[in-house]
HTML snippet that shows the backbone in 3Dmol.js (N, CA, C, O; Angstrom):
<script src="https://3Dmol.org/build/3Dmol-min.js"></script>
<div id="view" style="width:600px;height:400px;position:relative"></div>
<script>
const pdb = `
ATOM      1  N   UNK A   1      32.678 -15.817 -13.991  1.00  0.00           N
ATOM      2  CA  UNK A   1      31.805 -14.849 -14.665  1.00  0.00           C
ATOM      3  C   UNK A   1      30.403 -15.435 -14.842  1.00  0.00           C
ATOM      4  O   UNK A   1      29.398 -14.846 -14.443  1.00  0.00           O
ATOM      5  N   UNK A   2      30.382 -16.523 -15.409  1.00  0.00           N
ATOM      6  CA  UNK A   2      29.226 -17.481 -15.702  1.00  0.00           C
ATOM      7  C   UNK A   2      28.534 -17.587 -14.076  1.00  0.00           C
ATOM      8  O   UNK A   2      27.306 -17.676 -14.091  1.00  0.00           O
ATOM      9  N   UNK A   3      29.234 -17.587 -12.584  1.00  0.00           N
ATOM     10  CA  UNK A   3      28.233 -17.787 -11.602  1.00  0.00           C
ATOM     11  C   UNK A   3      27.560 -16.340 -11.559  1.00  0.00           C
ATOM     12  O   UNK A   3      26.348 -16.359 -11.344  1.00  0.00           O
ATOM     13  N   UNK A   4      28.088 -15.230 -11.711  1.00  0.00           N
ATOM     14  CA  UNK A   4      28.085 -14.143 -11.755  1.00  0.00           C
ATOM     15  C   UNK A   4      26.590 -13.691 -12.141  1.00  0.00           C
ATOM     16  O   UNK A   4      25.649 -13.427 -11.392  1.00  0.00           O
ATOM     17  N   UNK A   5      26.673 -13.686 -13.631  1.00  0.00           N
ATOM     18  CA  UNK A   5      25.878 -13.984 -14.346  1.00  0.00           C
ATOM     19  C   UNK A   5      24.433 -14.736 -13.721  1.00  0.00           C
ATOM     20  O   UNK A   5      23.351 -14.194 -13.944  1.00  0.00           O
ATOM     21  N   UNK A   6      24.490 -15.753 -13.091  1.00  0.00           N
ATOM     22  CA  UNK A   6      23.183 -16.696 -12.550  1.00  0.00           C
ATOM     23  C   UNK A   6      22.733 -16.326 -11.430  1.00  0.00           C
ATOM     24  O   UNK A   6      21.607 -16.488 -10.959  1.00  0.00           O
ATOM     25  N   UNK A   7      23.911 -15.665 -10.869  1.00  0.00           N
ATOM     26  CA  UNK A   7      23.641 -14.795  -9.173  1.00  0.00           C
ATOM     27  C   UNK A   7      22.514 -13.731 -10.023  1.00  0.00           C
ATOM     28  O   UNK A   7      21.308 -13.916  -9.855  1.00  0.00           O
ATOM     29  N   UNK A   8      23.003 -12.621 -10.934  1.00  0.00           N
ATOM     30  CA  UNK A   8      22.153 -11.452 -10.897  1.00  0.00           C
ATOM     31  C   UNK A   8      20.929 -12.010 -11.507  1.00  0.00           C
ATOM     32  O   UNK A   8      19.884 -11.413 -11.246  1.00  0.00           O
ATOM     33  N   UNK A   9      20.866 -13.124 -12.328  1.00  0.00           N
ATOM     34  CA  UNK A   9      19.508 -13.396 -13.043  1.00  0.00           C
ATOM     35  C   UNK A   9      18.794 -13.832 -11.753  1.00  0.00           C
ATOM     36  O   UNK A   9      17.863 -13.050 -11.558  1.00  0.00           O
ATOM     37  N   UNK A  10      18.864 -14.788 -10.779  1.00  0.00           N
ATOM     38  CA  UNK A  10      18.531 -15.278 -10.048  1.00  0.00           C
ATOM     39  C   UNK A  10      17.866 -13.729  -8.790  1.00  0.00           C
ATOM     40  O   UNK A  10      16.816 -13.593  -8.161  1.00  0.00           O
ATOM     41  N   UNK A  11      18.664 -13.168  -8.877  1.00  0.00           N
ATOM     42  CA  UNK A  11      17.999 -12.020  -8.084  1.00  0.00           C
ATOM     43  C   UNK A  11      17.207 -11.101  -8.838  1.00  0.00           C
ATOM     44  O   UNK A  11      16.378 -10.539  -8.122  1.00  0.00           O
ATOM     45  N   UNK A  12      17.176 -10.735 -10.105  1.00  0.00           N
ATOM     46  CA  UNK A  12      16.212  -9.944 -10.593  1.00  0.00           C
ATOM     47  C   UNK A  12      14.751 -10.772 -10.801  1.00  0.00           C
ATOM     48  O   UNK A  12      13.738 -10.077 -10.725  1.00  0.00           O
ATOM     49  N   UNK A  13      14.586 -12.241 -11.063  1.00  0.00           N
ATOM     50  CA  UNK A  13      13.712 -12.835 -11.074  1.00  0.00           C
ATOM     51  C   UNK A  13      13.002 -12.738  -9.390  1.00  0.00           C
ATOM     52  O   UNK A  13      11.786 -12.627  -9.228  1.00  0.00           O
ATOM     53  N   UNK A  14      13.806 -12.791  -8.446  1.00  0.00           N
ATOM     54  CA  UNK A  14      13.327 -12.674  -7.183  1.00  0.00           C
ATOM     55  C   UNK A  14      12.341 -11.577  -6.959  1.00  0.00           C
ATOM     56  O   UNK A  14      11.161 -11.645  -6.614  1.00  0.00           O
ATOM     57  N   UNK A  15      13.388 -10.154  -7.341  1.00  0.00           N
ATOM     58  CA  UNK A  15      12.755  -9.363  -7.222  1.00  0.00           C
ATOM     59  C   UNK A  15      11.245  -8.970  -7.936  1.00  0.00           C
ATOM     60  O   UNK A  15      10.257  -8.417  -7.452  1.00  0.00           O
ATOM     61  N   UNK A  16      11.518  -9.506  -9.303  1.00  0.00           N
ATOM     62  CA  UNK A  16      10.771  -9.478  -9.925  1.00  0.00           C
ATOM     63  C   UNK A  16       9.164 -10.276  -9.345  1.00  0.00           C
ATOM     64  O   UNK A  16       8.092  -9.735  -9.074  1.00  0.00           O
ATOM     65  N   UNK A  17       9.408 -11.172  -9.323  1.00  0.00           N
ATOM     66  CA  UNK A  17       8.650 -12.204  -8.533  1.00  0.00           C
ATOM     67  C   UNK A  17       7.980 -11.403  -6.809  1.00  0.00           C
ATOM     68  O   UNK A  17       6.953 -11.938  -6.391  1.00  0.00           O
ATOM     69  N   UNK A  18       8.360 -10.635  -6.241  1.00  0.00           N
ATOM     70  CA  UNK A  18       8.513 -10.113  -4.902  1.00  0.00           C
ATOM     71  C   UNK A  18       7.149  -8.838  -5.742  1.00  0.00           C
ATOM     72  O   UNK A  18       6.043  -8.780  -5.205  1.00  0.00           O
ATOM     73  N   UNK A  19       7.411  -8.037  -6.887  1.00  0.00           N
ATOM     74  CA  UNK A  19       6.264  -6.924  -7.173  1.00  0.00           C
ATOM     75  C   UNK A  19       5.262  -7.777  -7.365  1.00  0.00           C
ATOM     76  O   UNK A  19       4.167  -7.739  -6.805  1.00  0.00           O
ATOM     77  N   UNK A  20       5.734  -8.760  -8.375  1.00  0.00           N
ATOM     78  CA  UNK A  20       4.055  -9.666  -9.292  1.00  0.00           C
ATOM     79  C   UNK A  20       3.167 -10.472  -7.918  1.00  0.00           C
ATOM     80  O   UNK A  20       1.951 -10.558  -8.091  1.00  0.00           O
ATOM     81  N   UNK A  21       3.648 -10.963  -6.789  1.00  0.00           N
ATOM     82  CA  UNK A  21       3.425 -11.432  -5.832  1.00  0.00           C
ATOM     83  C   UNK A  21       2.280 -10.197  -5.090  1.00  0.00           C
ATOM     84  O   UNK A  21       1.406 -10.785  -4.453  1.00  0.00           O
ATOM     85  N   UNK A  22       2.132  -8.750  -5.054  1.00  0.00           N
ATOM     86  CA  UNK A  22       1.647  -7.819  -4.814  1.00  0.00           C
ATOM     87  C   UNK A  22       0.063  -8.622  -4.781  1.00  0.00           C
ATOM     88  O   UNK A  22      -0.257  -9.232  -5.801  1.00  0.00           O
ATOM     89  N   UNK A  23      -0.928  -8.602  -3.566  1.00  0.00           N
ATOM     90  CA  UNK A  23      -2.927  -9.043  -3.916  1.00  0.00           C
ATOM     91  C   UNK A  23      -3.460  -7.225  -3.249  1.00  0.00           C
ATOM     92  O   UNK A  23      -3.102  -6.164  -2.738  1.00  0.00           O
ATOM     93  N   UNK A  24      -4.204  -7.782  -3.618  1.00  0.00           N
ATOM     94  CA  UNK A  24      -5.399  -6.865  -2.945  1.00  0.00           C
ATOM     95  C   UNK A  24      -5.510  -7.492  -1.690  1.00  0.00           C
ATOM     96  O   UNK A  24      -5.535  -8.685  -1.388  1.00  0.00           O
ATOM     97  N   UNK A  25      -5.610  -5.836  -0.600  1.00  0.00           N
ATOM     98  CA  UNK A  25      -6.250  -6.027   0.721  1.00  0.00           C
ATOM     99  C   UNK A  25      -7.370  -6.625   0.656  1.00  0.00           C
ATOM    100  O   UNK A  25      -8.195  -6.590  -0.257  1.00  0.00           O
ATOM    101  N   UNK A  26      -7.428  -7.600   2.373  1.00  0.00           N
ATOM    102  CA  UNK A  26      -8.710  -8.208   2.342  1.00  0.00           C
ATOM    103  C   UNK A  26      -9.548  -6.726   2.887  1.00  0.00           C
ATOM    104  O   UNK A  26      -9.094  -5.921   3.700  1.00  0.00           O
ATOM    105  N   UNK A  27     -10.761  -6.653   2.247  1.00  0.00           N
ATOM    106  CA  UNK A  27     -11.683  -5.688   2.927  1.00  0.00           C
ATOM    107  C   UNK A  27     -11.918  -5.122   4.195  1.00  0.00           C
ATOM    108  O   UNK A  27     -12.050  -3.949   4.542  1.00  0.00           O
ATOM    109  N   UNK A  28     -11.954  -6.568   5.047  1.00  0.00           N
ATOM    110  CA  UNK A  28     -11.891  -6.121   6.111  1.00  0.00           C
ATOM    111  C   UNK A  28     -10.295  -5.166   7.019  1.00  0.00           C
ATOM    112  O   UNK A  28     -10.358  -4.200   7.780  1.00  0.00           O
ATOM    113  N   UNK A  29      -9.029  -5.930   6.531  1.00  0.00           N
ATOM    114  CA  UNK A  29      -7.645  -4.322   6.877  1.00  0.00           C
ATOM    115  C   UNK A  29      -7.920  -3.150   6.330  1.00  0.00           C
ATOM    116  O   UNK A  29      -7.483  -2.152   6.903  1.00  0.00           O
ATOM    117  N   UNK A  30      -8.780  -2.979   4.982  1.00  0.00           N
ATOM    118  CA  UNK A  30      -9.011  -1.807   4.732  1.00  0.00           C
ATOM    119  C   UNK A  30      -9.680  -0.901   5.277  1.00  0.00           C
ATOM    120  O   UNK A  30      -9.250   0.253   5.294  1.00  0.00           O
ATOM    121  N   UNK A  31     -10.823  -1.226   5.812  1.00  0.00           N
ATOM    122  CA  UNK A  31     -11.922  -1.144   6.546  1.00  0.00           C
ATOM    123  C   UNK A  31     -11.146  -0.511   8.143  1.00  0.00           C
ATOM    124  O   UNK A  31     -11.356   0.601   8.629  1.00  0.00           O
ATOM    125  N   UNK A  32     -10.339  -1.472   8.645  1.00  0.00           N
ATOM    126  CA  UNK A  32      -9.609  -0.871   9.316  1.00  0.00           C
ATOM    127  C   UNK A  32      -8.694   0.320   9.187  1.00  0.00           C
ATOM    128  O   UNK A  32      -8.989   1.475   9.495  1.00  0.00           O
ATOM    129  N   UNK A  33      -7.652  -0.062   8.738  1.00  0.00           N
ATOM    130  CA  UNK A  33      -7.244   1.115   8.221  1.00  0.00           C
ATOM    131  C   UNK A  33      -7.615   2.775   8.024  1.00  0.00           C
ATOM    132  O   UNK A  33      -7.054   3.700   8.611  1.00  0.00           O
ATOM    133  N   UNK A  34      -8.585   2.866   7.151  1.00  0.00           N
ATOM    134  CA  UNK A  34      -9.816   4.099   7.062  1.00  0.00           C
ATOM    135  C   UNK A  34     -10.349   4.132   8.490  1.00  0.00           C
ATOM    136  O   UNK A  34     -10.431   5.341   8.707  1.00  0.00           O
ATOM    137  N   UNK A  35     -10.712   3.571   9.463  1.00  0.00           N
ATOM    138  CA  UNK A  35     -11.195   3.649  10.605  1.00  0.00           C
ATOM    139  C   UNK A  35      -9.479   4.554  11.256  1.00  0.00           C
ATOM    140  O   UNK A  35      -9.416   5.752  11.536  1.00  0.00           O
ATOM    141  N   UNK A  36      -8.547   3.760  11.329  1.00  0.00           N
ATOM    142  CA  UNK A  36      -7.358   4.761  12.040  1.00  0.00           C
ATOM    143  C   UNK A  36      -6.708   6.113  11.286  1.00  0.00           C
ATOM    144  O   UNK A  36      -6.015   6.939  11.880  1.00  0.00           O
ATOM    145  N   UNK A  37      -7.117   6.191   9.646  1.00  0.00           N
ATOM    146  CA  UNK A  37      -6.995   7.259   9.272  1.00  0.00           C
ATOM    147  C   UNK A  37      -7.624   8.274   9.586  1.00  0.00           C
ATOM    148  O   UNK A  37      -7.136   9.404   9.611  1.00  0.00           O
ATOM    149  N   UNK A  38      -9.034   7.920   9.923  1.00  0.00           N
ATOM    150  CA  UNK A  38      -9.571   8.741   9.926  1.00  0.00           C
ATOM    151  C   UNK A  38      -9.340   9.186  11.220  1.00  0.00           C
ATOM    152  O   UNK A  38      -9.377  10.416  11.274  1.00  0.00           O
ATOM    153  N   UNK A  39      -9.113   8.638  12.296  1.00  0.00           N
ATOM    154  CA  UNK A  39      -8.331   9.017  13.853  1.00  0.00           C
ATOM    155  C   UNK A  39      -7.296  10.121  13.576  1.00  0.00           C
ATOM    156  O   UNK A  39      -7.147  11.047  14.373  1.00  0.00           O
ATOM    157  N   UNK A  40      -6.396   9.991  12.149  1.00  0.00           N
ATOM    158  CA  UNK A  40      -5.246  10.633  12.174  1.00  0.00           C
ATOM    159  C   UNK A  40      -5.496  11.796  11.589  1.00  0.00           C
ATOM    160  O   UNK A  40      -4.546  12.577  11.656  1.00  0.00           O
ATOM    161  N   UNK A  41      -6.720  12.307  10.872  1.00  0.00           N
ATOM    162  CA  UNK A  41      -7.090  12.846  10.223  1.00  0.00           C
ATOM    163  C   UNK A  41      -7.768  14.045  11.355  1.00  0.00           C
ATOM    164  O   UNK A  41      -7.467  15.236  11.274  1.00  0.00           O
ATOM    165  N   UNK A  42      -8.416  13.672  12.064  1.00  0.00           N
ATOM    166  CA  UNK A  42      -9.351  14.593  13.219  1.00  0.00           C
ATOM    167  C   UNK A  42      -7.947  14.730  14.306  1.00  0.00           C
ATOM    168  O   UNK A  42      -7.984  15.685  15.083  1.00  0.00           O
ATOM    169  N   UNK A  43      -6.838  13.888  14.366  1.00  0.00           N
ATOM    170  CA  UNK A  43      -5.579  14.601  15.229  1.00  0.00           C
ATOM    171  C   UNK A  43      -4.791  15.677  14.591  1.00  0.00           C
ATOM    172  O   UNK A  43      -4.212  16.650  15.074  1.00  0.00           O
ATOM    173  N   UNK A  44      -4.912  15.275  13.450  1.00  0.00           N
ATOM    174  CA  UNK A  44      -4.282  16.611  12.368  1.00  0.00           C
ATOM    175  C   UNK A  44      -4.632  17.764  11.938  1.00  0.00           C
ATOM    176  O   UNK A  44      -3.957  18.588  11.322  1.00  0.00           O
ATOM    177  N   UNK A  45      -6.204  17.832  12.430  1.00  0.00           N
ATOM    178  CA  UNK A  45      -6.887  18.602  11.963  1.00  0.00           C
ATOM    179  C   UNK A  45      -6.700  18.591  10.268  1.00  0.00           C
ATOM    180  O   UNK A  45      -6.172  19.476   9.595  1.00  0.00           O
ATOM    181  N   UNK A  46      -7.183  17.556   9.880  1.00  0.00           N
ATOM    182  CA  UNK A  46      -7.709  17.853   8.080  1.00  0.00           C
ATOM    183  C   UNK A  46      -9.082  18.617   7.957  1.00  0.00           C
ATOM    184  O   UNK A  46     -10.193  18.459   8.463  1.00  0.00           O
ATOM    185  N   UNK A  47      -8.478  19.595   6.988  1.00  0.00           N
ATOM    186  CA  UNK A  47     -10.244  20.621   6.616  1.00  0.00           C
ATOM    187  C   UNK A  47     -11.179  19.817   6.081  1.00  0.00           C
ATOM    188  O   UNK A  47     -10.490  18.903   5.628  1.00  0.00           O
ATOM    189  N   UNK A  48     -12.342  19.552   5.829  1.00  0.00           N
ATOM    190  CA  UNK A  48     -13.357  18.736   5.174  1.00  0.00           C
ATOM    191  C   UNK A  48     -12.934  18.357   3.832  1.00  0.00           C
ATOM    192  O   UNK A  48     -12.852  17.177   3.492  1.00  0.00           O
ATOM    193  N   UNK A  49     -12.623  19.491   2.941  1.00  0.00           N
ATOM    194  CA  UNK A  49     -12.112  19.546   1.669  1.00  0.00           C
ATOM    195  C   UNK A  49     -11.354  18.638   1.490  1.00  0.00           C
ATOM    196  O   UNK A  49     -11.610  17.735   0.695  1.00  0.00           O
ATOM    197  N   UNK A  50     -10.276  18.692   2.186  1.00  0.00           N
ATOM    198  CA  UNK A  50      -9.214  17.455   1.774  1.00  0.00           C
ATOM    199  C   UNK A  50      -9.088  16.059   2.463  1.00  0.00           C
ATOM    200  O   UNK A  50      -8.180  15.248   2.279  1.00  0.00           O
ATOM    201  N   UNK A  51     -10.070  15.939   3.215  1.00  0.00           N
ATOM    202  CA  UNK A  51     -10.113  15.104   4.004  1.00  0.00           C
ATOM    203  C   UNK A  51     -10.137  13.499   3.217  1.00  0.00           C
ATOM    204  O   UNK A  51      -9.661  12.481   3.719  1.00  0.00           O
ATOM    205  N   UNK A  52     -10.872  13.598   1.764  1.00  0.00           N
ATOM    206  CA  UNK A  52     -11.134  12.136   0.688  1.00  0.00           C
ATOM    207  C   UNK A  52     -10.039  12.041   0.542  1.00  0.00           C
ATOM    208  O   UNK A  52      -9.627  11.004   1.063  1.00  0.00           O
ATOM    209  N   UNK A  53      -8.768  13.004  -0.246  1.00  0.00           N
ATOM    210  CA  UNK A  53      -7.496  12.991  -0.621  1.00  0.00           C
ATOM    211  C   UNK A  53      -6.919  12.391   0.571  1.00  0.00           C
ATOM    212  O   UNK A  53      -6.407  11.312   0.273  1.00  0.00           O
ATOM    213  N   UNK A  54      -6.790  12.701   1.935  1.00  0.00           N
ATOM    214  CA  UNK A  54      -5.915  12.869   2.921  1.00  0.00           C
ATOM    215  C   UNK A  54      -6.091  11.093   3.039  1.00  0.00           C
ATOM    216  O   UNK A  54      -5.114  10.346   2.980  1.00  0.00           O
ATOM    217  N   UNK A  55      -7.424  10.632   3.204  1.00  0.00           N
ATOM    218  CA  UNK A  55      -7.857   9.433   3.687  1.00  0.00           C
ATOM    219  C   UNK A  55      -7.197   8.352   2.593  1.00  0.00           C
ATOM    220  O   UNK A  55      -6.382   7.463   2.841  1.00  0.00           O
ATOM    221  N   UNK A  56      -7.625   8.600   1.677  1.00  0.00           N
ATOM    222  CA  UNK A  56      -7.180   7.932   0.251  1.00  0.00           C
ATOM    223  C   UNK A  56      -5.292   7.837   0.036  1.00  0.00           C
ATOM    224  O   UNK A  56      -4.667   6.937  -0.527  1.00  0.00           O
ATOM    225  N   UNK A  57      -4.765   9.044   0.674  1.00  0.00           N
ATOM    226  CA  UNK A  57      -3.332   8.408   0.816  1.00  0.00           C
ATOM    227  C   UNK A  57      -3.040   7.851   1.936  1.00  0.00           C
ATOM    228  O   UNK A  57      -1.853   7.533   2.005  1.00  0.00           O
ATOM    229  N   UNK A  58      -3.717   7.588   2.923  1.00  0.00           N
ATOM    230  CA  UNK A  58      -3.270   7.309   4.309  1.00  0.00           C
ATOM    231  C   UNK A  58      -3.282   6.086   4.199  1.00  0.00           C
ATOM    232  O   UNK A  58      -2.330   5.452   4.654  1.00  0.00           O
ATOM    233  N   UNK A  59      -4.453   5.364   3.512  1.00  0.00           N
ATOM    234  CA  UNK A  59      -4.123   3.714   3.565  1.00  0.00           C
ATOM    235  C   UNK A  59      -3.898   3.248   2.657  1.00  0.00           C
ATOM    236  O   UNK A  59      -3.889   2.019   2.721  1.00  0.00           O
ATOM    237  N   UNK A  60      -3.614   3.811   1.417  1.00  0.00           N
ATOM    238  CA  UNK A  60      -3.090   3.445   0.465  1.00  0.00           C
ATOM    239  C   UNK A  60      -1.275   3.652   1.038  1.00  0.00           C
ATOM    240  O   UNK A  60      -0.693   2.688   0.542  1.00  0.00           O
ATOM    241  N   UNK A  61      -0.533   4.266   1.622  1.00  0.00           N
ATOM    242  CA  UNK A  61       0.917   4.110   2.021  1.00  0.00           C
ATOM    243  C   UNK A  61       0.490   3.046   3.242  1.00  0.00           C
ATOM    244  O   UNK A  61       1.415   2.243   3.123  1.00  0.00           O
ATOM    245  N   UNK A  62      -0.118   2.670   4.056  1.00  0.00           N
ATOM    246  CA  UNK A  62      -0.305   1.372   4.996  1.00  0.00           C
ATOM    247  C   UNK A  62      -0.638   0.131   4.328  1.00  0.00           C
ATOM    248  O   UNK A  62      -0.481  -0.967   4.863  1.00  0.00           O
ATOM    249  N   UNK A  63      -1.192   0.336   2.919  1.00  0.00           N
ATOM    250  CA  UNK A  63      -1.501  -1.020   2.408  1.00  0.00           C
ATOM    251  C   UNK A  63      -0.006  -1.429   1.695  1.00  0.00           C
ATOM    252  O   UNK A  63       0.444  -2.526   2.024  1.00  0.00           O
ATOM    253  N   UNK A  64       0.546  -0.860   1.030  1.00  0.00           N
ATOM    254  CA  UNK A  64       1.985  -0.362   0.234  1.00  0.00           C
ATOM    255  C   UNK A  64       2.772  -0.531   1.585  1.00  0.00           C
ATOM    256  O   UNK A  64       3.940  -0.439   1.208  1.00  0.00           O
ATOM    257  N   UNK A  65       2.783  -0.633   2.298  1.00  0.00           N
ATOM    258  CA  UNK A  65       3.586  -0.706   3.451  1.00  0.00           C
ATOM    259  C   UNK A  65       3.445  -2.604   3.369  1.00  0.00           C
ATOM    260  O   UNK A  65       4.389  -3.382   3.230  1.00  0.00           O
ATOM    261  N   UNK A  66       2.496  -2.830   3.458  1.00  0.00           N
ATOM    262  CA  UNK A  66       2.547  -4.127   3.893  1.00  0.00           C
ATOM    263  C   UNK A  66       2.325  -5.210   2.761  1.00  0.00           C
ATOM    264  O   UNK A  66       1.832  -6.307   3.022  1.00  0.00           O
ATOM    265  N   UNK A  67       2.675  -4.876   1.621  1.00  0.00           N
ATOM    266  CA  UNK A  67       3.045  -5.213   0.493  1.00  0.00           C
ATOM    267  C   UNK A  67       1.552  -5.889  -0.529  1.00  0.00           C
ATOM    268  O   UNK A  67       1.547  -6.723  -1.435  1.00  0.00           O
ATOM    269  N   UNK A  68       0.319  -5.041   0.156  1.00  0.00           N
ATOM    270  CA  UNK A  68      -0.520  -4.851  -1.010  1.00  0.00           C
ATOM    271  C   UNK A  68      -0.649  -4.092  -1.895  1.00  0.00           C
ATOM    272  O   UNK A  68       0.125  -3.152  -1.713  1.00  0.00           O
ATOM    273  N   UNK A  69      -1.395  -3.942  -3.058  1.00  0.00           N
ATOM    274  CA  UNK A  69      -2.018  -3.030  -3.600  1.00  0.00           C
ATOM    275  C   UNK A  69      -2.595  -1.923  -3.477  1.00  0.00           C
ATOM    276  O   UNK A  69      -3.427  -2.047  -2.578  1.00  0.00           O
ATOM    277  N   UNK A  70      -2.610  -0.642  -4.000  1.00  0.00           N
ATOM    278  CA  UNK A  70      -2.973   0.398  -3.792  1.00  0.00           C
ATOM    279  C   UNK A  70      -4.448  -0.067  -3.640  1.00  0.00           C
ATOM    280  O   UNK A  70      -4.760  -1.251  -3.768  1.00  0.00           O
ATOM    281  N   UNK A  71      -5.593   1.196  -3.281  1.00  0.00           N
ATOM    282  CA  UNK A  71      -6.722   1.095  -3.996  1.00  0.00           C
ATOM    283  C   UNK A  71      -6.821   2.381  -4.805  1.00  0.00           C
ATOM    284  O   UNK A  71      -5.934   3.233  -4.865  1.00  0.00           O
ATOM    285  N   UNK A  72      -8.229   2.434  -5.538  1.00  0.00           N
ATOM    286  CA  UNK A  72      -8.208   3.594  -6.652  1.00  0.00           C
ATOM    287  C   UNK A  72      -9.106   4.535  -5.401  1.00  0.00           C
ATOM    288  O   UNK A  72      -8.478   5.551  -5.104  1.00  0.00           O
ATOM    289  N   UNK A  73     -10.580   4.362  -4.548  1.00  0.00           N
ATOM    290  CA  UNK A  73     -10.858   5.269  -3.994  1.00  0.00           C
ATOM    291  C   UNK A  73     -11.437   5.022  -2.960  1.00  0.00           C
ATOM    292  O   UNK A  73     -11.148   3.874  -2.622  1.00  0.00           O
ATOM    293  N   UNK A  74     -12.360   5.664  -2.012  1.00  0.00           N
ATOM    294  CA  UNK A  74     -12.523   5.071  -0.484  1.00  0.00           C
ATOM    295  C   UNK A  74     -14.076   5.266  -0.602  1.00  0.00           C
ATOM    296  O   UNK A  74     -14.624   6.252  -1.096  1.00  0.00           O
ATOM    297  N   UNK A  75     -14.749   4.067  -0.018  1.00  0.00           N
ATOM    298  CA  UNK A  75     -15.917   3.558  -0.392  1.00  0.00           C
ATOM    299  C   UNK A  75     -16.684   3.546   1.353  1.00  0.00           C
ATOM    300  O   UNK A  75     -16.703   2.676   2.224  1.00  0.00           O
ATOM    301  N   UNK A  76     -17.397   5.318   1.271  1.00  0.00           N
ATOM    302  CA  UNK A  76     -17.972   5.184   2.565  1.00  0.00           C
ATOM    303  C   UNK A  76     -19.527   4.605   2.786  1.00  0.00           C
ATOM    304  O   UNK A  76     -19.992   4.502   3.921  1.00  0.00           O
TER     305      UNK A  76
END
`;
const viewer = $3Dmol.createViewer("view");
viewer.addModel(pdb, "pdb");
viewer.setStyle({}, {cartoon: {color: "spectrum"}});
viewer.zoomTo();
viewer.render();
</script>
């Protein structure tokens, strides 16, 4: 019971350790990124209107993909 016990502590600290571990993109993947969103954006046909929203989730799920930080907004 007692290894039991040190197994799950030992993995919630991991995990735990695995979110707090989370940096900020370097500028320059972001930079990228927004450059191929915006590719995906003119293949999708996004209307103008939504196009900040559209961009703003596109590399925010590619940065979250690759285990950075969101950002708050897109800096043209």
């Amino acid at each position: 019971m007692k290894t039991k016990l040190t197994l799950i502590a030992l993995l919630l600290s991991i995990s735990g350790y695995a979110v707090s571990s989370e940096q900020a993109a370097p500028a320059e993947l972001i930079s990228e990124t927004l450059e191929t969103c915006k590719q995906y954006a003119i293949e999708d046909g996004v209307p103008q209107d939504d196009l900040n929203n559209y961009l703003l989730d596109c590399v925010n799920e590619e940065l979250e993909a690759n285990g950075y930080l969101r950002i708050e907004s897109i800096d043209d």
